[in-house]
N, C-alpha and C positions, 0 to 999 in steps of 0.2 A: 149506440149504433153509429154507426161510419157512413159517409157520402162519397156516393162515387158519379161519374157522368154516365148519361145514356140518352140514346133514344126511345123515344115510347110515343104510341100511336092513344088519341083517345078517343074513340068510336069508330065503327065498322066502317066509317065512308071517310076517315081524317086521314093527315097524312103526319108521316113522322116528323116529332118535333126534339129539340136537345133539350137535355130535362136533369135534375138531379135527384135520385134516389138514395135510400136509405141502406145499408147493408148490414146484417148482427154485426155484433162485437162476435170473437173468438168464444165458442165453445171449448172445452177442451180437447175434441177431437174434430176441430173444423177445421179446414186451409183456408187462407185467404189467395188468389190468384189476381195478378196483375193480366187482364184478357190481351193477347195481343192481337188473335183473328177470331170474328164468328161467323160461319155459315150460314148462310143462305137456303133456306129449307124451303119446299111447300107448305108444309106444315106450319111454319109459318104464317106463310098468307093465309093458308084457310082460317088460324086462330085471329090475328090480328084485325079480317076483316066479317070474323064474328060465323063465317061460313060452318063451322061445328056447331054454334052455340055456345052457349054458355061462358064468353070469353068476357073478364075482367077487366075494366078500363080504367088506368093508365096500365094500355100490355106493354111489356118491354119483351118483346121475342127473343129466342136464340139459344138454342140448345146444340152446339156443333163449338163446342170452348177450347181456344188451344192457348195457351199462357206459361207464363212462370211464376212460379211460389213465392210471396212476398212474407208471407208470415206465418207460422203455424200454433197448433191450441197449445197446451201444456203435454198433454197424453197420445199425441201426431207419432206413430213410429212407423207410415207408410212413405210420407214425405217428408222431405227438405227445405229450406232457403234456398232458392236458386235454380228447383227442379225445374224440367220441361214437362208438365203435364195438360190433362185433356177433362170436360166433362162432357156427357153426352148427353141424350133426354132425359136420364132419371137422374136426381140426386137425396131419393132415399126410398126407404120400404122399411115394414112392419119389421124384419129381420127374425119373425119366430116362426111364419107360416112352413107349410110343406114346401112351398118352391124357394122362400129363400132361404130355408136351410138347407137345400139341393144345390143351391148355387145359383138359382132362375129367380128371381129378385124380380124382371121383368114383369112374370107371373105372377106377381105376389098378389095373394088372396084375398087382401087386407086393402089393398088399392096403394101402387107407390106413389110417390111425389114428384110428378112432371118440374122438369128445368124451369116450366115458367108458364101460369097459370093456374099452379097449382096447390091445393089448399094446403094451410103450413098454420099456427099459433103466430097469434098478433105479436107473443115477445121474440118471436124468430123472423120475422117480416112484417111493417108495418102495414096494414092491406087486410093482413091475413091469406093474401096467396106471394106465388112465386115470380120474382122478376129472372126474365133470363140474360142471357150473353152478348145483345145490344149494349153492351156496359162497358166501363173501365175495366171495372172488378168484379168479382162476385166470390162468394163464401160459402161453400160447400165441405158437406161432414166428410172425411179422408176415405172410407169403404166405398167412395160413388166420385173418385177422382184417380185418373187411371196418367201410364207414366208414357209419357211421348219420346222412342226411342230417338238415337241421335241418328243423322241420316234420311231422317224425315221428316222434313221441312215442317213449320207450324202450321205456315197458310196450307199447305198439303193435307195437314192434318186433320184439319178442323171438319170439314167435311164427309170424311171417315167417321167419324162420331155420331154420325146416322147415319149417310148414305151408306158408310163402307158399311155397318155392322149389321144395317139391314138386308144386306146380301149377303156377306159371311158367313151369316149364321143360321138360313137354309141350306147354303150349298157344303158346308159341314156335317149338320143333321140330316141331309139327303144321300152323302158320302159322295159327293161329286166330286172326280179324279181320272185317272186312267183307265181307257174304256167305256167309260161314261158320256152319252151326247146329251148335252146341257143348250136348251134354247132360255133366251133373252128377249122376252117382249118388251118392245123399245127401246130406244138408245137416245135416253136423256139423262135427268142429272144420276139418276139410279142405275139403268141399264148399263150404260158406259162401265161404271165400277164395277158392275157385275160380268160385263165381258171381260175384262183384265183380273179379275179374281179366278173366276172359275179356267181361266184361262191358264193364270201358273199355277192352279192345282193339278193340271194337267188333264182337265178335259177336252172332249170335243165343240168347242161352243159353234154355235148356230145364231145370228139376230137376225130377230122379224120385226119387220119395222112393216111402217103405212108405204114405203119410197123405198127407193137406194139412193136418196141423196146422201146419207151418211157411210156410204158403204165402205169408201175409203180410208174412214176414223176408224169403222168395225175390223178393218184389218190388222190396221197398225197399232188397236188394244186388242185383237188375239184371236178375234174370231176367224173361222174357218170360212163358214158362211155366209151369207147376209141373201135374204128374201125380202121382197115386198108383198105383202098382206095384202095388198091390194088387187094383187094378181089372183084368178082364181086357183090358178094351178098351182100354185105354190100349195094350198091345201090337199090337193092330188098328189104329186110329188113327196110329202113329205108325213104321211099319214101310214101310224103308227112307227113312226120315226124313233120320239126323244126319249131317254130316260125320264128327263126333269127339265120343266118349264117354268122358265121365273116371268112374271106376270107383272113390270113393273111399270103399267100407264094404268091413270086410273078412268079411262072410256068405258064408254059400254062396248065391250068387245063380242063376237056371239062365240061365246062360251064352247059351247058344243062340238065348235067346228075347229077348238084348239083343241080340246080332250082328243079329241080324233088321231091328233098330232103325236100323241101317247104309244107308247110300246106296251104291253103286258107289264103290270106293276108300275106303270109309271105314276109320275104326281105331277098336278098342274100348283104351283103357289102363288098365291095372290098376294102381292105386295102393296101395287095400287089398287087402291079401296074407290071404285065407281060408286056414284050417289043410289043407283037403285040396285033391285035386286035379281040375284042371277037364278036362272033359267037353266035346269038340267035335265040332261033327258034321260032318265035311271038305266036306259040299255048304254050308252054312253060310257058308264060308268062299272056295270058289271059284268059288261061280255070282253071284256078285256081288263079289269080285276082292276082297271085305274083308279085313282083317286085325287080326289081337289081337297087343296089342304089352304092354311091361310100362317102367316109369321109377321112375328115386331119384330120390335130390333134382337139382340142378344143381353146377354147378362154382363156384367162389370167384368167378370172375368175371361170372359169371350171376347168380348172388347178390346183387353190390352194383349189376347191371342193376334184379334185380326189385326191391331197395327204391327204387333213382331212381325208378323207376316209380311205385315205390307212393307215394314222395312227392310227385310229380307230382301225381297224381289222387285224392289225397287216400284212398287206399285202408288202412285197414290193419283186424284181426280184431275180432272182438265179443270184449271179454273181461272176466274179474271175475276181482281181484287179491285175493289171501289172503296171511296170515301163512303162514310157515313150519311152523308147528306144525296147521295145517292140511294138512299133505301127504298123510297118508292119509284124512283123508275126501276131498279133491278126487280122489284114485285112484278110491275109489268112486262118486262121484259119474259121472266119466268113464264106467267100466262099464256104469253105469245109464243113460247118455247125459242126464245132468240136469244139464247146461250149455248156457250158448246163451254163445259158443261155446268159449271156450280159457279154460286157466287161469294166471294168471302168479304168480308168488311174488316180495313185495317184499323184497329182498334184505338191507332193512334188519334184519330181522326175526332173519335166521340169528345 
């Protein structure tokens, strides 16, 4: 095994410390990548500070990997020396189930293997779980490492590797595009993405925020509209409005009174996952043939879709890049929502 640097947090209340980890030697089909930026997730925080459960200590977070290919296995014919690529949250799955021979790997039956946390063989990870993209490096099998087009900055990038493809890949499987009115709940590190995506697909978007402090960002990434939530009439006003409602704060929001927001055949999707549980009221839901549906991220190949995309249309996150040794204030920071909008960590720094 190989050493590389990183940060890693060791119990639910520590704060990050510089540390050095272990990394396989070369499988034959594993890349090794030189990290140069990793995102800044929620999902992070909730892992790191134990908020899911079941989180392994020494974590080293970060599933959001934008790097260059420093070496490859013997049997590598996706990658290069030199390439610009990306990892996102998964870096592997059973690879026989029904979803990943469909190509939904996400899905997989079998349980895939999270960026970091997650269970792996003691001769692949000393631990027996997964360190993530707080690192130098990290070593990942070539089918669960996607290629970052040119044009599209790394620090850009890296965040796209779950924000982006967590919005991408409802507003695809929803067919959001022309003629479509596509709302946005909130506009943070996720909604923001999702207004400028569903935006050069060519929908109609719409953000409902708690304010309109944001309202002026909501324009100049695409939206049409922007609502405060907090207003009552905005639920008057806008009832049975949307095709498709992307649901990206994880609050207790009252459910009922967004379904309403619904057109005939519409979907409500829940992206942010609130701690308890939701409340529907079955007329809500059948006298207008709505439906609430729920999505993770995408699959590896929908992935290196939505960054073609995003390099296309010149798309990618609002972000402001920190040292490393900034990790737990940008945590707090996140909590507080006192970001506009992601945060990336320059790799060089670990």
């Amino acid at each position: 095994m190989s050493t590389a640097a990183a940060y890693a947090v060791n119990s639910a209340d520590g704060r990050f410390e510089k540390t050095t980890i272990q990394r396989r030697d070369l499988l034959p089909h594993d890349v090794l990548i030189d990290i140069r930026y990793s995102g800044i997730c929620h999902s992070d925080i909730h892992t790191a500070r134990n908020e899911w459960h079941g989180t392994r200590y020494p974590c080293v977070p970060g599933h959001e990997i934008a790097g260059i290919v420093a070496e490859v296995g013997s049997a590598v014919t996706r990658h290069k020396v030199g390439d610009r690529v990306g990892v996102g949250v998964m870096v592997d799955s059973c690879g026989r189930c029904e979803f990943c021979l469909a190509g939904e790997e996400q899905y997989c039956a079998n349980g895939n293997t999270m960026t970091y946390n997650g269970a792996v063989p003691e001769e692949l990870q000393a631990g027996g779980y997964t360190l993530g993209g707080y690192s130098s490096q990290v070593v990942v099998t070539e089918n669960f490492v996607v290629s970052i087009p040119e044009g599209l900055g790394l620090d850009q990038a890296a965040p796209l590797l779950c924000a982006g493809i967590t919005l991408y890949s409802p507003l695809r499987y929803w067919n959001a595009g022309p003629g479509k009115r596509v709302a946005v709940v909130g506009m943070g590190g996720l909604g923001h993405v999702g207004v400028k995506l569903a935006a050069a697909m060519g929908a109609e978007v719409t953000v409902l925020s708690q304010s309109l402090s944001k309202q002026e960002d909501g324009r100049r990434f695409g939206a049409r509209h922007y609502y405060a939530t907090s207003e009552r009439q905005t639920f008057k006003d806008l009832r049975n409005h949307f095709d498709l409602i992307l649901n990206t704060v994880a609050a207790d929001l009252p459910i009922n009174n967004y379904m309403r927001l619904l057109k005939t055949n519409g979907t409500l999707v829940m992206l942010g996952l609130p701690d308890s549980a939701l409340t529907v009221q079955p007329f809500t839901l059948s006298n207008n043939r709505r439906s609430l549906s729920g999505s993770t991220i995408g699959s590896v190949a929908e992935t290196q879709e939505m960054l073609n995309f995003c390099a296309e249309h010149g798309i990618g996150p609002e972000i402001e890049t920190i040292t490393a040794d900034r990790i737990d204030e940008a945590y707090d920071r996140v909590v507080a929502s006192d970001v506009r909008y992601r945060f990336v960590i320059d790799a060089v720094t670990f």
